[in-house]
C-alpha positions as CSV (number, residue, x, y, z in Angstrom):
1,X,63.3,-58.4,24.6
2,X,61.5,-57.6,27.7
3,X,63.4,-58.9,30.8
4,X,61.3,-60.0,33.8
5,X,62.6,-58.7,37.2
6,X,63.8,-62.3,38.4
7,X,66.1,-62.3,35.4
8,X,67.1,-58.8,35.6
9,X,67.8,-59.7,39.8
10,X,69.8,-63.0,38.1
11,X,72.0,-59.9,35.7
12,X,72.4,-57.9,38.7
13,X,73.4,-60.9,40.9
14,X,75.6,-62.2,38.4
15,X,78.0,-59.0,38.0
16,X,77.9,-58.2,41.7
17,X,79.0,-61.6,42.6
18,X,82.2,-60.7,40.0
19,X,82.9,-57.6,41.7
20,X,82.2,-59.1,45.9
21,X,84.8,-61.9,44.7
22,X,87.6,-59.9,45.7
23,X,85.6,-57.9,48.5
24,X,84.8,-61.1,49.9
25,X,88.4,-62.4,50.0
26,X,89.9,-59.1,51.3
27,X,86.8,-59.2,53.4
28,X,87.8,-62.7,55.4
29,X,91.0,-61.9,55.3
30,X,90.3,-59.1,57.5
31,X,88.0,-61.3,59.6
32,X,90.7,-63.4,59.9
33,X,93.1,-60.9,61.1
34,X,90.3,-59.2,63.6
35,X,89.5,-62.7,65.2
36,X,93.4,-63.4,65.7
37,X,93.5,-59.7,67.2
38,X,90.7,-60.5,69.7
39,X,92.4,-64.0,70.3
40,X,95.8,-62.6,71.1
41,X,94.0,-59.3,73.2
42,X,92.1,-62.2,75.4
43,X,95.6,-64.4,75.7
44,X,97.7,-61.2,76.6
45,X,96.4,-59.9,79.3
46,X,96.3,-63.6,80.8
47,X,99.8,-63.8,80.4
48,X,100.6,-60.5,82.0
49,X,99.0,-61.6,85.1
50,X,100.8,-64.3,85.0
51,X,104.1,-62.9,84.7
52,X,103.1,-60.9,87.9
């Protein structure tokens, strides 16, 4: 059976989609943490002036 390159891209798609499931969870996770890091670095500073 000769496979046409759509179908072969569909194979390849396919299994890589398997394996990025759990890169893509670790993946927002880390997101996640990096936004909450850039949240908290903006909000610290504002409360340090505060305190002063």
């Amino acid at each position: 059976m000769v496979t046409t390159p759509p179908e072969m891209r569909k194979k390849l798609i396919m299994h890589q989609h398997r394996r990025r499931n759990r890169l893509s969870i670790i993946l927002t996770n880390l997101n996640d943490m990096l936004h909450s890091w850039l949240l908290l670095s903006e909000i610290c500073p504002k409360l340090r002036q505060g305190r002063r």
